[in-house]
C-alpha positions in Angstrom: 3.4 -68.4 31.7 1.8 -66.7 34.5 5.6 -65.7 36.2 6.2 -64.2 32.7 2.7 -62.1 32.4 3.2 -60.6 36.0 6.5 -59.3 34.9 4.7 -57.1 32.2 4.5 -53.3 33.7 0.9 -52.5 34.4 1.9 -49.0 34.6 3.4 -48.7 31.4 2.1 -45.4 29.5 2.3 -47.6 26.1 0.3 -50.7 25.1 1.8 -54.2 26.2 0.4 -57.1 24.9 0.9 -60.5 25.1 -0.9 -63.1 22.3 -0.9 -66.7 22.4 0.0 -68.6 19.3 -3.6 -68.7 18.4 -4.4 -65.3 18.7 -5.7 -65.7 22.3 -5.4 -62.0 24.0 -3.7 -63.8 28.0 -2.5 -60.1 29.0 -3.3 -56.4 28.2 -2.1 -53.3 30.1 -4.5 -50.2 30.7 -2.5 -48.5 27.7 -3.1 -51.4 25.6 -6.8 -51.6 25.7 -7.2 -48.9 22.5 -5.4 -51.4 20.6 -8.2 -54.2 22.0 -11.0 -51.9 21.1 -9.7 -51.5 17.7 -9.3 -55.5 16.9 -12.6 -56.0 18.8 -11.6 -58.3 21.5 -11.1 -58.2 24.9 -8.3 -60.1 27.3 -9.0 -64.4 27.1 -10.6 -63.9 23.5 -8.8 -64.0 20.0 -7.8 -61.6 17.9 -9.1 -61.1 14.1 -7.8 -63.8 12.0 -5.7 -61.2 10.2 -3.6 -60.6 13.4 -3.8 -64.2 14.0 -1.7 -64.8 10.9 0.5 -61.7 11.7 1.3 -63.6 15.1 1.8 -66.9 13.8 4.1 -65.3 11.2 6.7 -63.8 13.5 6.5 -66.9 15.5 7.5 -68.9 12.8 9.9 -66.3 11.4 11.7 -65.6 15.0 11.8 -62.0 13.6 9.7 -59.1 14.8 7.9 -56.7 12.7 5.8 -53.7 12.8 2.2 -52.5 11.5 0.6 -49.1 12.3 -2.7 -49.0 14.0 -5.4 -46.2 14.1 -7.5 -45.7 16.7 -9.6 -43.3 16.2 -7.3 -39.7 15.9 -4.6 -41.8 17.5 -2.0 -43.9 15.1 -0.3 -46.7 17.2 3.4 -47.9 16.0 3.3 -51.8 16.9 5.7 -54.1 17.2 5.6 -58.4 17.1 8.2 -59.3 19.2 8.8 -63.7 19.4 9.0 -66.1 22.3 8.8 -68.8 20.2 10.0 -71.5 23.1 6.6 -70.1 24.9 4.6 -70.5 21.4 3.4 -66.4 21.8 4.3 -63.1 20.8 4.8 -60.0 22.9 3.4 -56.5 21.4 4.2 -53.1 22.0 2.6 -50.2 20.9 4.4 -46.2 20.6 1.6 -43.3 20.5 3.3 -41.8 17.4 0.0 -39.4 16.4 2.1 -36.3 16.7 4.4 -37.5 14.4 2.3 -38.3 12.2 0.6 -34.5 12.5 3.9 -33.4 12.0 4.5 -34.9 8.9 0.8 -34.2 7.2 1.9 -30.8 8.0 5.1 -30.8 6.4 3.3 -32.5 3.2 0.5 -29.3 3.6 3.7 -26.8 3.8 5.7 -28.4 1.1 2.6 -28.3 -1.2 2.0 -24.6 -0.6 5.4 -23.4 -1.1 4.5 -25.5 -4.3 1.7 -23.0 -4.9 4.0 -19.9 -4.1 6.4 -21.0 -6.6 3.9 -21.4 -9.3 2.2 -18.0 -8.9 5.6 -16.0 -8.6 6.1 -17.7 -12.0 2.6 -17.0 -13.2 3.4 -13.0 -12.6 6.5 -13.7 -15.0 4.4 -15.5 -18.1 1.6 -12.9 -17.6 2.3 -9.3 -18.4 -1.6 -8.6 -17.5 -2.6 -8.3 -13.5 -5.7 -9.8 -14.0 -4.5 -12.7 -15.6 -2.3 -12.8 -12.7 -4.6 -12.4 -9.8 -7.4 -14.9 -11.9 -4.6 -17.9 -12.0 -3.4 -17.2 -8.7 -6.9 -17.2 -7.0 -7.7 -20.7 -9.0 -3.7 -22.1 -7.4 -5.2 -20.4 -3.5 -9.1 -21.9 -3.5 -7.0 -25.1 -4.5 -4.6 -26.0 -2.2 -7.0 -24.9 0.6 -9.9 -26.8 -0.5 -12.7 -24.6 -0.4 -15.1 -23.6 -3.3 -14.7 -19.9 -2.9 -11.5 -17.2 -3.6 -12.0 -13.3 -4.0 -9.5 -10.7 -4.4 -11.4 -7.5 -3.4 -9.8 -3.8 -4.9 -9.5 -1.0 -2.2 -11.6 1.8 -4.4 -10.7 5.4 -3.8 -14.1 5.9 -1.9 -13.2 3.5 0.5 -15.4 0.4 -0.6 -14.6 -2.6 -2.3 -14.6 -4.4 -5.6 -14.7 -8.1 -6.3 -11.9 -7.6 -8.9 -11.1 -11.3 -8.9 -12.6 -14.5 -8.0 -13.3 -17.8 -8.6 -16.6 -20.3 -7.6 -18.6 -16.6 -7.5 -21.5 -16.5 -10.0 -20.1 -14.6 -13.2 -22.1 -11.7 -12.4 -20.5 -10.8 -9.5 -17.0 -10.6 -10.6 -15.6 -7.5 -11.6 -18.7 -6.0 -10.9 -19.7 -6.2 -7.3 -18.8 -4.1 -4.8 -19.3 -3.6 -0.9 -19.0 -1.3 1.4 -15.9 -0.6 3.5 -15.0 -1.1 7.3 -17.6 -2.8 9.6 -19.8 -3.1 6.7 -18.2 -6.4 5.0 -15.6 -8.6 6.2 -13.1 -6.5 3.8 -13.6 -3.3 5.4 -13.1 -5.2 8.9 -9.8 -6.9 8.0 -8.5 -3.7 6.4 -9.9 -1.8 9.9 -8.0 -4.3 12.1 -5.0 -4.8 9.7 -4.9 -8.4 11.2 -6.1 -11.9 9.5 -9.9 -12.1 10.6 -11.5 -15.9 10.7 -14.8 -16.5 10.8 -16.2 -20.1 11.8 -19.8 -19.2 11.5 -21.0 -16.0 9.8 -24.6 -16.8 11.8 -22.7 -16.0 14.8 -20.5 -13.1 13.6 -21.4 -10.2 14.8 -17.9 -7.5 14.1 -19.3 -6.8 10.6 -22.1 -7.0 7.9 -22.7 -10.0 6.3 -23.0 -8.8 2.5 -25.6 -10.1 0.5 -23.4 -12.2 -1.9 -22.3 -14.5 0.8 -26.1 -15.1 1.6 -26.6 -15.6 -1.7 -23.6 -18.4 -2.0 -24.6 -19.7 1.1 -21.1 -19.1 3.1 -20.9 -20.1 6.5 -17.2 -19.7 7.5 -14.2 -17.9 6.0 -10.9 -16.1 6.0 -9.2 -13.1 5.3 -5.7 -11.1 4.7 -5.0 -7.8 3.9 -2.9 -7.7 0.4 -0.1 -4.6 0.8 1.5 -2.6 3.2 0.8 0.8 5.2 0.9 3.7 2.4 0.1 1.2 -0.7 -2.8 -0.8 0.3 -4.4 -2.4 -2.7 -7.1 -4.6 -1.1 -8.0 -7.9 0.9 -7.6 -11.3 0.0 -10.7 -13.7 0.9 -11.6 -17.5 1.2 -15.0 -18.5 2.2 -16.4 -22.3 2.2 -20.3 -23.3 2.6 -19.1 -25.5 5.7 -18.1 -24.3 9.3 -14.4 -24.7 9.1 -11.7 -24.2 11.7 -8.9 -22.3 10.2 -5.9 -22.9 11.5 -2.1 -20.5 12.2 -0.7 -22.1 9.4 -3.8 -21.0 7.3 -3.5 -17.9 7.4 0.7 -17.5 7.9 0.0 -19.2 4.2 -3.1 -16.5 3.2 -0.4 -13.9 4.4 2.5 -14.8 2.8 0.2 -15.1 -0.4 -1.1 -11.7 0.1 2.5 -10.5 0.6 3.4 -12.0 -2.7 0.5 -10.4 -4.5 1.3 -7.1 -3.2 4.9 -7.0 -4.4 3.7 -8.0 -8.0 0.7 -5.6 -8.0 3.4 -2.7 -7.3 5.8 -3.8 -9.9 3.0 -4.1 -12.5 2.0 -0.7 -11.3 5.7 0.9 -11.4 6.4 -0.7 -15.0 2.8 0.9 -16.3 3.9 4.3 -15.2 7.2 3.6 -16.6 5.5 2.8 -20.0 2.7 6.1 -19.4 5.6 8.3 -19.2 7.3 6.8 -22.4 4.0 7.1 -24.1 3.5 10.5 -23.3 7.0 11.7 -24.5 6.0 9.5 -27.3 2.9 11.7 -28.4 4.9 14.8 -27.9 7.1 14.1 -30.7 4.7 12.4 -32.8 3.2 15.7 -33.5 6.0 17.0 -34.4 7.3 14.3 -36.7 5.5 11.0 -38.1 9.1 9.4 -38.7 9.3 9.2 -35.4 6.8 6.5 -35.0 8.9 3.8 -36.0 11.8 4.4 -33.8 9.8 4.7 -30.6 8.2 1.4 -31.4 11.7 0.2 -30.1 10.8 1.3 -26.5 8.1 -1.5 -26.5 10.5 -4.3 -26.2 9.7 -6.9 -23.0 12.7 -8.1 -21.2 12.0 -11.3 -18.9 15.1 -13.0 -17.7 14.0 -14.0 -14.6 15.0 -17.8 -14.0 14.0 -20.2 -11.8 16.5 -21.0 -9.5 14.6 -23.2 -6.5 14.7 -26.9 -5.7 12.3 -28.8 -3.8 12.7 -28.1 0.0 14.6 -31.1 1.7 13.2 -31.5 5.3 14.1 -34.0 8.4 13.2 -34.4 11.7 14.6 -35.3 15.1 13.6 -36.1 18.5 15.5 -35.8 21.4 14.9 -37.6 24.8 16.6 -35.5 27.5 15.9 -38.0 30.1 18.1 -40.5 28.9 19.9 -38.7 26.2 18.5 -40.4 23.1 18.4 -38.7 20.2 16.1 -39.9 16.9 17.5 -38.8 13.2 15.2 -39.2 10.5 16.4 -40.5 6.7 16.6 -36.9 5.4 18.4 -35.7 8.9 21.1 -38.2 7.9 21.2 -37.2 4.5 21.2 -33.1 5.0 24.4 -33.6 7.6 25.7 -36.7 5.5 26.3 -39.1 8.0 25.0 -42.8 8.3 22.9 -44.5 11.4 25.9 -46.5 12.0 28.4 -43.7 12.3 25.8 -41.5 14.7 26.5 -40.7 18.5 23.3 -40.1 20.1 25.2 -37.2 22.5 24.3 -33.7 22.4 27.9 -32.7 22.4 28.1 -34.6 18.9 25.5 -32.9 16.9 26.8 -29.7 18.1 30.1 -30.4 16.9 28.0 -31.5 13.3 27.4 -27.4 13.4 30.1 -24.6 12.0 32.0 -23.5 14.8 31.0 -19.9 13.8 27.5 -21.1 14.5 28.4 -23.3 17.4 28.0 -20.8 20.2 24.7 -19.3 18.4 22.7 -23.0 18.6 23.8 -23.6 21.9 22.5 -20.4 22.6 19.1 -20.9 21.1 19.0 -24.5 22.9 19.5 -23.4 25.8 17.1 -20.8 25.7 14.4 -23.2 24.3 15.1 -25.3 27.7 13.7 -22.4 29.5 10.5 -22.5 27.4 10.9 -20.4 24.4 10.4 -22.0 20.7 13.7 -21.2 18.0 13.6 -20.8 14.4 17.3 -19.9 13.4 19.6 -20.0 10.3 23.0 -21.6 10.5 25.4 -23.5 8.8 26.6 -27.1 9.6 29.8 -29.1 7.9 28.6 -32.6 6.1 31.1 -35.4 6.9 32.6 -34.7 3.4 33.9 -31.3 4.5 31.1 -29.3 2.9 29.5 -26.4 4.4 25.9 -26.1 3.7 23.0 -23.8 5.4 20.3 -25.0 6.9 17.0 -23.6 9.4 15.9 -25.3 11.9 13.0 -25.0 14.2 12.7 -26.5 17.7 10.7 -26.8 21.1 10.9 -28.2 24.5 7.9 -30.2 26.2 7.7 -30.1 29.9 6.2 -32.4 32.1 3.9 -31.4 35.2 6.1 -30.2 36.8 7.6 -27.8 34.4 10.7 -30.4 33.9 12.4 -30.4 30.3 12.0 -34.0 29.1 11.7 -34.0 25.6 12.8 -31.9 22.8 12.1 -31.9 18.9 12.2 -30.1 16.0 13.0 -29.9 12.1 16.0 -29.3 9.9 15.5 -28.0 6.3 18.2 -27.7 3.8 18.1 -24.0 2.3 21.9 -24.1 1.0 20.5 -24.3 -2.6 17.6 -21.0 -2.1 19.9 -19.1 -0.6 22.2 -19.8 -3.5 19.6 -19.3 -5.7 18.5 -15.8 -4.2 21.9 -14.1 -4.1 21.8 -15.3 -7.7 18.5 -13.7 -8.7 19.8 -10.2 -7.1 23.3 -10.3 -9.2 20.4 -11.6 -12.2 18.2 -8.5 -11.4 20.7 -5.9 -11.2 22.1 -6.9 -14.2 18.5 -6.4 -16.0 17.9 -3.2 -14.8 21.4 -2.1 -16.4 20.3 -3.5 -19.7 16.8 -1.8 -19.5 18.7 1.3 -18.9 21.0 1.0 -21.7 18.8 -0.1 -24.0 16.3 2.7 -23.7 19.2 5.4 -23.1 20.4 4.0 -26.8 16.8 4.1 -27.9 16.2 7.7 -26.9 19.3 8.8 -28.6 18.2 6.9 -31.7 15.3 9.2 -31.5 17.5 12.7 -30.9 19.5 11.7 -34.2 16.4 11.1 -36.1 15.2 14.4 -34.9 18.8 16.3 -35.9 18.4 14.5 -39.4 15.4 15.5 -39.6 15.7 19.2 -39.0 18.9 19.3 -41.4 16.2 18.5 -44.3 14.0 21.2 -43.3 17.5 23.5 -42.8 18.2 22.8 -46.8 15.1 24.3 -47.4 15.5 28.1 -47.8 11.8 29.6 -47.4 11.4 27.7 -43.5 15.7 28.2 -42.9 15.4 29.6 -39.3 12.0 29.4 -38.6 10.1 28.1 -35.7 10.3 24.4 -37.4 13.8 24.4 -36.4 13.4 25.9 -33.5 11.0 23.3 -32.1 12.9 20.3 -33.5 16.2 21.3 -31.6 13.8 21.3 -28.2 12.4 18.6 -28.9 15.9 17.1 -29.1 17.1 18.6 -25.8 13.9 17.1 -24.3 15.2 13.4 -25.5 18.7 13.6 -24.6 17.6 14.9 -21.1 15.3 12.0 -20.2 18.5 10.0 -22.2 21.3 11.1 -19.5 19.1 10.1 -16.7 19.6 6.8 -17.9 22.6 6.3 -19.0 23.2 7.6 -15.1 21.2 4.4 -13.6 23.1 2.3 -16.2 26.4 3.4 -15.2 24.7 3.3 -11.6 24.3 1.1 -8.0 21.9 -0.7 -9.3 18.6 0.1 -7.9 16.2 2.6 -9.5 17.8 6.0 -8.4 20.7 8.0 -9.7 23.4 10.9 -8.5 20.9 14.0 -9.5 24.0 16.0 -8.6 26.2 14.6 -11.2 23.3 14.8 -13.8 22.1 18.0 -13.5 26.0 18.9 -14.0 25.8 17.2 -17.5 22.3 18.4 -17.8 23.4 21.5 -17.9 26.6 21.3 -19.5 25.2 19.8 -22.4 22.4 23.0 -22.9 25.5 25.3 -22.7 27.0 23.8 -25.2 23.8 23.7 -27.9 22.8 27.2 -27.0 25.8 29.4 -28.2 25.1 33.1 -27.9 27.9 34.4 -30.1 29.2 37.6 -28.2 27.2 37.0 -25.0 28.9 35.5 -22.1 27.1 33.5 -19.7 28.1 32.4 -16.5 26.6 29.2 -14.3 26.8 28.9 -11.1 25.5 25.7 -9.4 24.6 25.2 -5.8 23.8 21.4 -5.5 23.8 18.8 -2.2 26.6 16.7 -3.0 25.5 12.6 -3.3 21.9 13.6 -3.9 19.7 10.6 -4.6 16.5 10.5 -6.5 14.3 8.0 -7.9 13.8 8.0 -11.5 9.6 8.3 -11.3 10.6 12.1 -9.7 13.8 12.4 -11.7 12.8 12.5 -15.3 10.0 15.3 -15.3 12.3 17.4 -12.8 15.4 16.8 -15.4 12.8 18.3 -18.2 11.8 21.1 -15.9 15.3 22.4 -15.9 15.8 21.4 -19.1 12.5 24.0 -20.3 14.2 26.6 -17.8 17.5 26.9 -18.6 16.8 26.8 -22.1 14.8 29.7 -22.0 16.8 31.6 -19.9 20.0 30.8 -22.8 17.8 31.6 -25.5 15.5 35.4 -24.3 17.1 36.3 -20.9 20.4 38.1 -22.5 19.1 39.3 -25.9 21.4 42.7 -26.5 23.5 42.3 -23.3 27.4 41.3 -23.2 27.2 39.2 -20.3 25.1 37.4 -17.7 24.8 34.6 -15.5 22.2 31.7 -15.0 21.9 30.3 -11.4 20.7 27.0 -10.4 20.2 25.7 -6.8 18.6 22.5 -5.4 18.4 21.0 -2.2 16.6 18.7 0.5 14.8 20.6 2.9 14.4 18.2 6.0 13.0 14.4 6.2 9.7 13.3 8.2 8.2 10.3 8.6 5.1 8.8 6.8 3.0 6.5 7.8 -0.3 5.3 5.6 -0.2 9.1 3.9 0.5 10.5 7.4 3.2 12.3 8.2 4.2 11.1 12.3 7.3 11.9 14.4 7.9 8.2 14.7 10.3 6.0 12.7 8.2 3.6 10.5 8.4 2.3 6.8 8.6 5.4 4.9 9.6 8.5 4.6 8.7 12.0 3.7 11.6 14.5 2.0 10.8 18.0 0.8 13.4 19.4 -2.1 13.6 22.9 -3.7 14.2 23.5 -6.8 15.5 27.5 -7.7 16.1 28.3 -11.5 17.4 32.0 -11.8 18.9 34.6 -14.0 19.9 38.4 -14.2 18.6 38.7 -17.5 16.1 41.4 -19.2 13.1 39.6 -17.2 9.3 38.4 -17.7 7.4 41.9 -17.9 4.4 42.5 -16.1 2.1 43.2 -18.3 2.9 39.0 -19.8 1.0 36.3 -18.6 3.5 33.9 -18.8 1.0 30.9 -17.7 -1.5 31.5 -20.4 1.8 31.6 -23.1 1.1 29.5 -26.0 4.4 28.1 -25.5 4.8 24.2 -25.4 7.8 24.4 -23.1 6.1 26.4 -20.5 2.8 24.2 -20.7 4.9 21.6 -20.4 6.8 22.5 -17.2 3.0 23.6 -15.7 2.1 19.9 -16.4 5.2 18.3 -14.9 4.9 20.3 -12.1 1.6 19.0 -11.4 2.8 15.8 -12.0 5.0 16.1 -9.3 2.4 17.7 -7.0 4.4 20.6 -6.8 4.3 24.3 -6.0 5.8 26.6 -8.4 6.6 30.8 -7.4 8.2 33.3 -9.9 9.8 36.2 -8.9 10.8 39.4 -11.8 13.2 41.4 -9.7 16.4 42.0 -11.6 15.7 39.2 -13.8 13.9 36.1 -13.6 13.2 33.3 -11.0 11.5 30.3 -10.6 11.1 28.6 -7.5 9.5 24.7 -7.3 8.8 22.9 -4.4 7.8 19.9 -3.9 7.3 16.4 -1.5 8.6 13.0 -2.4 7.1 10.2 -0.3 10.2 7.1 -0.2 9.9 3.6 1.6 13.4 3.4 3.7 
């Protein structure tokens, strides 16, 4: 026995034991004594009767087998190995603690893309954004364990509102508010624009601490900013009454949360203004009209047809020895690339060749660079034995030894063939939408023109109001509809984003006016000086498409009364772009950007006299372009020289 003991490696970096039949501990190396400190026994004394049985088991099996042991943060992968002719068992022990991290990590990161899932789909079933932010704060303090969760609303003068939260006393929410930069940790984070974590508020000294974290006794927490430069909406907070350590994947998770809530903030905010703007024309034509109640009551329809079209993530692991070439596959490695263990070459050059050959070059590439100490997180696609091509990402790193030597390399594969899939589906999903939200309200609106034509051919019949201003303001009411109607039948018949050709509408526009506005004897030329492939998003296009709508009218119907002939001119245009950032406008080349258009309506008719004061006109077509105008923070000039001319300019601020 004693030949056989001094043939164990002392210097072995893993534990080496060797155990009588009995349980008697005859030889431990220095690795191995964590694994003698756990069972309680030193070298010459027995191990617990537990192990004893374990021993006496593979003995009398001839079979090894394994058990995991922790010793305090380590986790020890042990192996019986028989020498039944000797009556003992050798054991040896693998350190396999990091893989263990690896995989509590993966558990903590499939569980939060769990939580992201559900609150994308809790903005679909909730039309409201407080409902939204309420169940999404509830999904946050969960999967983070910690008793508080605060959205807190950016206010206009610069402090902040608890608008949502949950383990706050009921007081506080909706109600509270702080004050802004170094004054809270709110005003920080939106001062830094980077996640801020606090381990112990008794030691932070970058900010305020407000009185409702005193008052909830909170000693440690974290926070994101929610939006982006130019459409800031606020700060997303965690807090917990113990001194905790967050860690990078925290807050990447806080982030992409906050991310999240920022996109559906803005698309609640972009649908209300939709629906104010429908509303408005609404109560324009209700005073005109109750029978027109009815048929706008069609414009409140919902549409929600977004699906869900994500699986569970599939993630494996691998581990690759560079020393001696050894490569370790989990079960879901084997499974993603559909091979077997028995069919597996543990070569480098044969998992490459498991990888496109598109893709080939581009892994090699990123393995190679990770050998010189840079991490990779990279897309590619890889061919299953079957022949089919899936995609997968995969992250990787290199560990070095002291002497800056590459010996070990690892990483993670995930499968993401099905959420790619399922994203390029969603877009040809969401364009789709948007075409039938165009349609549909483009059918609506001219539902709403034909109820006001039948409308006005009652009054028509009727011989002491035949001509009078009824008429009149029916058939511009009319011309209002059908404006606002070709702007979306333009987006229907469209590319499929929220802007349309203003060049080709305006054309139509104004063809259309020419048409209803006959002037018997008069002729009346157009001429139209227009960018050609001009762009415009439909929040900007639909009051300027009822500003020239107002003008032109008005020029058709007073500018030529008792002349043979005339001409109306129209002329719009982009003066120059500038970059934006945060409200700013820079030199630099950042998110958004700043265009400037001009907008000239003009004729050679009789003119606006003088002595008029066209802005006070009880008119509603001129108090409605003033108002639209102003809605579109623009400028307006009119010139009377040899006719009449209007002049609007006016800034557009557009993410690129």
């Amino acid at each position: 026995m004693k030949t056989k003991l001094e043939q164990f490696p002392a210097t072995n970096p893993n534990p080496v034991l060797c155990v009588e039949k009995d349980g008697t501990v005859l030889y431990s190396n220095k690795a191995g004594e964590p694994l003698l400190h756990e069972w309680g026994v030193g070298v010459g004394e027995k191990l617990p009767s537990s192990i004893v049985d374990f021993v006496q088991r593979v003995i009398f099996r001839n079979s090894p087998e394994k058990m995991e042991v922790k010793e305090g943060k380590r986790v020890y992968l042990v192996t019986f190995y028989p020498l039944p002719e000797e009556e003992c068992v050798n054991i040896y022990g693998f350190d396999i603690s990091d893989q263990k991290e690896l995989e509590e990590k993966l558990l903590i990161k499939e569980k939060q893309n769990d939580v992201l899932h559900k609150i994308g789909k809790t903005a679909l079933d909730h039309e409201s954004l407080q409902i939204f932010m309420d169940e999404s704060i509830k999904l946050i303090s969960s999967i983070l364990e910690l008793e508080y969760c605060k959205i807190m609303e950016l206010l206009p003068d610069g402090k902040f509102l608890l608008r949502a939260g949950v383990g706050w006393k009921p007081e506080f929410v909706g109600k509270h508010v702080v004050g802004g930069e170094k004054e809270s940790q709110a005003g920080y984070t939106l001062l830094s624009r980077t996640p801020v974590i606090v381990e112990d508020f008794e030691e932070e000294n970058r900010f305020e601490k407000p009185k409702i974290l005193k008052t909830h006794g909170v000693a440690s927490g974290a926070s994101v900013v929610i939006g982006s430069m130019g459409k800031i909406f606020g700060v997303l907070v965690v807090n917990s009454t113990k001194k905790r350590k967050f860690t990078s994947d925290d807050t990447y998770f806080l982030n992409s949360v906050a991310f999240l809530i920022a996109q559906v903030v803005e698309r609640k905010k972009a649908e209300a203004k939709l629906k104010e703007t429908l509303d408005s024309l609404e109560e324009k034509v209700k005073e005109r009209t109750s029978e027109l109640e009815k048929a706008y009551n069609l414009l409140e329809e919902s549409e929600k047809s977004l699906a869900e079209a994500q699986k569970m993530t599939h993630i494996g692991n691998w581990d690759r020895n560079i020393v001696t070439g050894e490569v370790y596959w989990s079960n879901e490695m084997y499974r993603i690339f559909g091979r077997t263990p028995q069919e597996f070459d543990t070569t480098y050059n044969t998992c490459l060749s498991y990888v496109h050959p598109d893709n080939r070059d581009y892994v090699d590439n990123a393995v190679k660079e990770a050998l010189k100490g840079k991490t990779y997180a990279i897309d590619y696609k890889i061919v299953s034995a079957c022949g089919e091509e899936r995609i997968v990402y995969s992250q990787g790193e290199v560990i070095f030894d002291e002497k800056n030597t590459p010996i070990r390399m690892r990483g993670t594969v995930q499968d993401i063939t099905e959420s790619k899939r399922a994203e390029e589906a969603l877009a040809n999903i969401e364009i789709s939408r948007k075409k039938e939200i165009h349609h549909r309200i483009k059918n609506n609106l001219q539902v709403i023109s034909s109820l006001l034509d039948l409308q006005a051919e009652k009054f028509k019949n009727k011989k002491d109001i035949k001509d009078s201003e009824v008429l009149e303001a029916f058939r511009e009411s009319q011309d209002r509809v059908m404006s606002i109607a070709l702007i979306h039948e333009e987006l229907h018949e469209g590319r499929g984003d929220d802007t349309l050709n203003f060049s080709l509408y305006l054309e139509k526009l104004v063809e259309n006016l020419f048409l209803t506005y006959r002037l018997g004897v008069t002729y009346v030329g157009l001429n139209i000086d227009l960018e050609e492939g001009l762009f415009i998003d439909m929040d900007t296009a639909i009051p300027l498409g009822i500003i020239i709508n107002e003008l032109v009218s008005n020029s058709l119907k007073h500018a030529f009364s008792g002349r043979d002939k005339g001409e109306i001119r129209i002329k719009f245009y982009r003066e120059k772009t500038r970059d934006c950032i945060n409200g700013i406008e820079e030199s630099t080349n950042e998110d958004f950007r700043s265009d400037s258009f001009t907008l000239t309506v003009s004729d050679d008719g009789i003119g606006i006299p003088e002595s008029l004061d066209w802005e006070n006109l009880d008119s509603l077509g001129i108090q409605l372009v003033a108002s639209l105008i102003d809605q579109l923070d623009g400028k307006l000039e009119l010139k009377r020289n040899n006719g009449t001319e209007f002049t609007i300019r006016f800034t557009v601020m557009e993410k690129k």
